[in-house]
C-alpha positions as CSV (number, residue, x, y, z in Angstrom):
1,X,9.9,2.2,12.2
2,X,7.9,1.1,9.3
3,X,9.6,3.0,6.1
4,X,6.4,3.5,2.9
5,X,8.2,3.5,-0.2
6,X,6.2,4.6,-3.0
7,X,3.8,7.4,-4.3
8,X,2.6,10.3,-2.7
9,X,0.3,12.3,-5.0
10,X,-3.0,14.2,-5.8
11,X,-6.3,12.6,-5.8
12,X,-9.0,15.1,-7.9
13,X,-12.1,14.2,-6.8
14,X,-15.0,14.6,-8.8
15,X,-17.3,17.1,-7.1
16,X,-19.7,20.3,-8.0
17,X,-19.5,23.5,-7.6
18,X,-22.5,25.5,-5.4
19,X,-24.1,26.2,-8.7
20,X,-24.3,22.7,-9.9
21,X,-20.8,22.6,-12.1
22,X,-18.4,19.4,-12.1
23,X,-15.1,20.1,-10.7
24,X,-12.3,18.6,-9.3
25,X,-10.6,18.7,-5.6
26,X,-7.5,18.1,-4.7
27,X,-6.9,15.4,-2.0
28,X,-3.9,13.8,-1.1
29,X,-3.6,10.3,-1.9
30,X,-1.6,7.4,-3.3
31,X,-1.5,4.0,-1.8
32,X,1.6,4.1,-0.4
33,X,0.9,7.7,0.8
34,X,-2.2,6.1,2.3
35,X,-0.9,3.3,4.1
36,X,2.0,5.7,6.2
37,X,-1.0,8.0,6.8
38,X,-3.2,5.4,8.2
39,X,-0.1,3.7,10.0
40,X,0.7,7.2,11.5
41,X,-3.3,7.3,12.6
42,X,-2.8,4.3,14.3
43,X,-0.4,5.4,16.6
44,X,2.5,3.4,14.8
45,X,5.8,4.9,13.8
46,X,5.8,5.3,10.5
47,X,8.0,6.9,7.8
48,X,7.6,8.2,3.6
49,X,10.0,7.8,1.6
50,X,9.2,9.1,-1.9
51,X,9.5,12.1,-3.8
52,X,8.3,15.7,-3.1
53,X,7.4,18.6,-5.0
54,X,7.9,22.0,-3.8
55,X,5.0,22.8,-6.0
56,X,1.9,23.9,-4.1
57,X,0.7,19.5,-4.1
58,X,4.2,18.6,-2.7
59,X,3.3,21.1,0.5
60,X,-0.1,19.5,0.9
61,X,1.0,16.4,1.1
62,X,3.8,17.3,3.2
63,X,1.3,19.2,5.2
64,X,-1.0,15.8,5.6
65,X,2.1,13.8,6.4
66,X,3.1,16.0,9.4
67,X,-0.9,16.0,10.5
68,X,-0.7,12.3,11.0
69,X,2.4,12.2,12.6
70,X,4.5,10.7,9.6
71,X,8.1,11.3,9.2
72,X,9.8,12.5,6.5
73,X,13.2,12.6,6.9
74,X,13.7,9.7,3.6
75,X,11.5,11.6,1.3
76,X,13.6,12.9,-1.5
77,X,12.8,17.1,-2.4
78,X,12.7,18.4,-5.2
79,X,11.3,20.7,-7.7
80,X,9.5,18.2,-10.6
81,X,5.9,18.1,-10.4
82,X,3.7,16.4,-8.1
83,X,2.1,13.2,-9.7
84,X,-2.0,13.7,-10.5
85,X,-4.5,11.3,-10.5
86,X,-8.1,12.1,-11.8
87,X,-10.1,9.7,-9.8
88,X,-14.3,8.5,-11.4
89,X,-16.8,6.6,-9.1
90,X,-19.0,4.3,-10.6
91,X,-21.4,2.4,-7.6
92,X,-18.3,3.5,-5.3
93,X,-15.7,2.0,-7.4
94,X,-12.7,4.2,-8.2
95,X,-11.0,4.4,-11.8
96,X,-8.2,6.4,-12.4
97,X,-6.7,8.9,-15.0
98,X,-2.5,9.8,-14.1
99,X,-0.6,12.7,-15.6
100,X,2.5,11.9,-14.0
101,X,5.4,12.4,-17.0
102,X,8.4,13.6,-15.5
103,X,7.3,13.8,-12.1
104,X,8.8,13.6,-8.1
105,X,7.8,10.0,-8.1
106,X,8.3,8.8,-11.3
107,X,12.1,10.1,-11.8
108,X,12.8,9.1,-8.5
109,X,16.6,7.8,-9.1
110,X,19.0,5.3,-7.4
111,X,21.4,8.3,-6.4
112,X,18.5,10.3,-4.7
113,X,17.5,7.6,-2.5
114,X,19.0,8.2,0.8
115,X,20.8,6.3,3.8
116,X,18.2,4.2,5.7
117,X,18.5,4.9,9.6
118,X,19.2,1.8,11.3
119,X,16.0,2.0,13.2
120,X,13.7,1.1,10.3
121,X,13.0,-2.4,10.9
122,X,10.4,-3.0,8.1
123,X,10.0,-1.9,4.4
124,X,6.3,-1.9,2.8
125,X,6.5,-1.6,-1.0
126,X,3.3,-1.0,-3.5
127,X,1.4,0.7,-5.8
128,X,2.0,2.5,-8.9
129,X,5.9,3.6,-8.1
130,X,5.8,-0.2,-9.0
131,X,4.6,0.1,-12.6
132,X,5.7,3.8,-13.1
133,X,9.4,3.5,-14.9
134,X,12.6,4.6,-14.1
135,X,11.3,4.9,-10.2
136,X,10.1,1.2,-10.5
137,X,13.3,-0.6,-10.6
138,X,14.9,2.1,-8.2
139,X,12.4,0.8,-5.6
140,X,12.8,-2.7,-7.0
141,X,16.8,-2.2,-6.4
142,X,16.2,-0.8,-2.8
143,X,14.3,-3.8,-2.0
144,X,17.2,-5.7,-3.2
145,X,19.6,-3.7,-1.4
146,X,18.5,-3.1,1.9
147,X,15.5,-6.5,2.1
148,X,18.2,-8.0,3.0
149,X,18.2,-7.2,6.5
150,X,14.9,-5.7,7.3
151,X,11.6,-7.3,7.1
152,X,9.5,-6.6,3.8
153,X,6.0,-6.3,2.5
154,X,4.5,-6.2,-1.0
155,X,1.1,-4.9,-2.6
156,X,1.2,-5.0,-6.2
157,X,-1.9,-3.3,-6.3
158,X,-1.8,-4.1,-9.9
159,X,-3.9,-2.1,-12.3
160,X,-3.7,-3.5,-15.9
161,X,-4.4,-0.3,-17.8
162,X,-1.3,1.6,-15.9
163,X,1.1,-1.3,-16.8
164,X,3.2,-0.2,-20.1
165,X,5.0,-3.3,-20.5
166,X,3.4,-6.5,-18.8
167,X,6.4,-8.8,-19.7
168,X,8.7,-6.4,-17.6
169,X,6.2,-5.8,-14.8
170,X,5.8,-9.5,-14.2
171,X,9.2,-10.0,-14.0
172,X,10.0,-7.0,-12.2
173,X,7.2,-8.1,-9.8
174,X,8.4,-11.8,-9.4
175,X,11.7,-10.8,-8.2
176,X,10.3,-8.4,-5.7
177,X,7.7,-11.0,-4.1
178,X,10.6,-13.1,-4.5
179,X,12.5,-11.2,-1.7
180,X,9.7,-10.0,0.3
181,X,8.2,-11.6,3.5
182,X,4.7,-10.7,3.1
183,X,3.1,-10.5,0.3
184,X,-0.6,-8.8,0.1
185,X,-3.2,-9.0,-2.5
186,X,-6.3,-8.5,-3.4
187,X,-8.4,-10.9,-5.1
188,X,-8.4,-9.3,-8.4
189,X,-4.2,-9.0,-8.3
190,X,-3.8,-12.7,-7.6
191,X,-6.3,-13.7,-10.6
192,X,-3.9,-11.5,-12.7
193,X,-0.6,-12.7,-11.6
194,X,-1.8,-16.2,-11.0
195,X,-5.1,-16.9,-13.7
196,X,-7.4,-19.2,-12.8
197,X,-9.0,-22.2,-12.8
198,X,-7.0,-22.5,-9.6
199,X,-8.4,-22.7,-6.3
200,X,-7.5,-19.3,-4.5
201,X,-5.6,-21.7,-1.9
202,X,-3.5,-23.3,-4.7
203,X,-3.2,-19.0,-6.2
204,X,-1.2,-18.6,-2.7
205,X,0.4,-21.3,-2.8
206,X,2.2,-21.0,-6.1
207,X,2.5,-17.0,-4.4
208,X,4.5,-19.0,-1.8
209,X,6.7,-21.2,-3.8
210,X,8.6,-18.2,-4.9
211,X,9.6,-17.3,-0.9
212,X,7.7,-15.4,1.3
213,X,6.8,-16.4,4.3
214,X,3.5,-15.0,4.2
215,X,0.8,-14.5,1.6
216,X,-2.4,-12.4,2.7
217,X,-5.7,-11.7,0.3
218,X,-7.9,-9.7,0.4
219,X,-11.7,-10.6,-0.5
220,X,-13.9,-7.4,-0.8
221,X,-17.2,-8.7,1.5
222,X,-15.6,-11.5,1.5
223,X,-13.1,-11.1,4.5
224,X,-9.4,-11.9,4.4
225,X,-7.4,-15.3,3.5
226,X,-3.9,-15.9,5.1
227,X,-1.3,-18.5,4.5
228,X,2.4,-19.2,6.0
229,X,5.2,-21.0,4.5
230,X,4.6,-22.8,8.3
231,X,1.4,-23.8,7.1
232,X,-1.1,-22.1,8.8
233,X,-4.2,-20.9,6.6
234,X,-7.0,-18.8,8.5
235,X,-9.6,-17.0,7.0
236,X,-11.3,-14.1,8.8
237,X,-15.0,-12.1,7.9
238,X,-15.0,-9.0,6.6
239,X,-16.5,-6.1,9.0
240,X,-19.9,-4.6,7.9
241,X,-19.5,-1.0,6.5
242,X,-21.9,1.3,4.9
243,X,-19.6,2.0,1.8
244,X,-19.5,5.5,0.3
245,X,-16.5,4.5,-1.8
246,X,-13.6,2.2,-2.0
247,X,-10.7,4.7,-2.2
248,X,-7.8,3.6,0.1
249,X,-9.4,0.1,1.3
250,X,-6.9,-1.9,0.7
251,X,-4.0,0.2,1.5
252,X,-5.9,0.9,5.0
253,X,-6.3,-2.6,5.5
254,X,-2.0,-3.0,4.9
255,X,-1.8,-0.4,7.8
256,X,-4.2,-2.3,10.1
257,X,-2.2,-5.9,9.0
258,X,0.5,-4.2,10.2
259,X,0.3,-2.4,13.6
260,X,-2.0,-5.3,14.3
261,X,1.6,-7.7,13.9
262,X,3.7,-4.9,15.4
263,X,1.1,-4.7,18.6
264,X,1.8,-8.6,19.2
265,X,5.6,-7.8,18.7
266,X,5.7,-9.9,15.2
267,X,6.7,-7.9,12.6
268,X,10.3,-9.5,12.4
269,X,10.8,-12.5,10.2
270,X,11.0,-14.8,13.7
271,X,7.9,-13.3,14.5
272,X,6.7,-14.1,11.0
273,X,7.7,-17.6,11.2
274,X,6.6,-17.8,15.0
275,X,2.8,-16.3,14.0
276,X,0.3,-18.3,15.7
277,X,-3.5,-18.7,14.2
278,X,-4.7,-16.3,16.7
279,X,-2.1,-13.6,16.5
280,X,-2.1,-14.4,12.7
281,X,-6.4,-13.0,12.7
282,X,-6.0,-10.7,15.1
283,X,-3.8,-8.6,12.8
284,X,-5.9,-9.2,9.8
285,X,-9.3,-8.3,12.0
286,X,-7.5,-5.3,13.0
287,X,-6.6,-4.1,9.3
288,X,-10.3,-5.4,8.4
289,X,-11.9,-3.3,10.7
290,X,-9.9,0.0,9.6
291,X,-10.6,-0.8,5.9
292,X,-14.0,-0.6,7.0
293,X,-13.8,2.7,8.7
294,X,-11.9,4.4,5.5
295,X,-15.0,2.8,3.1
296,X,-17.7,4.4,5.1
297,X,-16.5,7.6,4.2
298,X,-15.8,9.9,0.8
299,X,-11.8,9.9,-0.4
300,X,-9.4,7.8,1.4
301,X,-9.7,8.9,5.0
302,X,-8.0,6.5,7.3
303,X,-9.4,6.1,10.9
304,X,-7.6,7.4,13.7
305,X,-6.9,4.7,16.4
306,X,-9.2,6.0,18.8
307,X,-12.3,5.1,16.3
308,X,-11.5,1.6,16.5
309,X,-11.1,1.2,20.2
């Protein structure tokens, strides 16, 4: 099993009214949220573990969850609010207001987290839980903890304006890439944690130096850039798509990465280290082409495997 640990939360989407009014509607959302629903789409088992509300948000997401066959047995309940996040499109590009004081995610604590089942084989860490203190070190402790002997993935999926303290996030961050195996980014996240006028080869490299195995980025229409620690580097196109708006891209694209390694019986850190060019693009084609899918349409609305076969 691949076990999300992150946010789950409430995407209001700007919208109107039958008479012409601007409202909001509630969709469920958050990146890490995302990625277990679009791993769970893609026929890959897949597990939450974050915290939910009993408020009426909590039982939509839980109601999503169950809809894509996610499991929930490591999501913490309780009664805190469900996190909020007031989403604005500008030429499809998402911005993003939280109201998340006190909430399931946020006051996610050390003692809350439960037992891992020994069948969860790979941790996939992101988002805003990774920003958002006290739950931020409690994942970054986990990750510790339990990285040890399961294979791990990172998406800072940094945004700047979310970040309270940027001296504590970059080193909270460091350490994390520092135990992970893969680490993903987007273009905009490695000019952040890595500034420029380096090459975006030498970006992943210095990404590299601190220990993973693998460093993937993402391009926009650009395509995909991959580099090992074995020295492979591959770069893949990105798939054509009609793009409504960009909510959930990249966390659909983590999904695709990684039932695309799973499907070739890699996502173990010997199948890391073993990854071949080929099986190293077929994985990011495949999480290419569901990025695609999720762009084409309003909200962040992963593709079910059968609309990429």
């Amino acid at each position: 099993m691949i076990l999300c640990c992150g946010e789950a939360l409430i995407d209001m989407l700007p919208s109107q009214t039958a008479d012409g009014q601007s409202c909001f509607v509630p969709h469920p959302g958050g990146a890490v949220f995302n990625t277990a629903i679009a791993l769970g789409r893609l026929g890959v088992d897949a597990g939450l573990l974050t915290g939910l509300s009993s408020d009426l948000f909590g039982l939509q997401l839980r109601r999503s969850l169950k809809c894509s066959h996610v499991d929930t047995r490591h999501a913490v309940s309780t009664e805190r609010p469900t996190t909020l996040a007031f989403v604005a499109l500008q030429d499809g590009q998402a911005s993003y207001s939280f109201f998340d004081e006190n909430s399931a995610l946020r006051m996610l604590s050390d003692e809350e987290i439960p037992a891992l089942d020994p069948e969860i084989d790979c941790l996939f860490f992101g988002g805003i839980s990774l920003a958002s203190e006290p739950c931020a070190d409690t994942f970054a402790r986990l990750l510790a903890r339990e990285g040890e002997t399961r294979l791990a993935m990172l998406d800072p999926n940094i945004r700047p304006s979310f970040i309270a303290d940027e001296g504590r996030f970059r080193g909270r961050i460091k350490r994390m890439m520092e135990k992970c195996d893969i680490v993903k980014v987007s273009d905009e996240d490695l000019d952040w944690l890595v500034p420029r006028p380096q090459t975006i080869r030498e970006q992943l490299q210095s990404i590299l130096g601190l220990g993973p195995s693998l460093v993937v980025a993402t391009m926009g229409s650009a395509g995909a850039i991959a580099m090992s620690s074995a020295g492979i580097d591959v770069e893949t196109p990105a798939v054509n798509a009609d793009v409504v708006d960009t909510v959930g891209a990249g966390d659909t694209f983590n999904a695709g990465f990684l039932a695309g390694l799973s499907r070739q019986n890699k996502l173990s850190r010997s199948g890391i280290e073993e990854l071949s060019d080929a099986e190293l693009e077929s994985a990011l084609g495949l999480g290419s082409a569901a990025a695609a899918v999720t762009v084409s349409r309003a909200g962040a609305n992963p593709p079910w495997n059968r609309e990429l076969v």
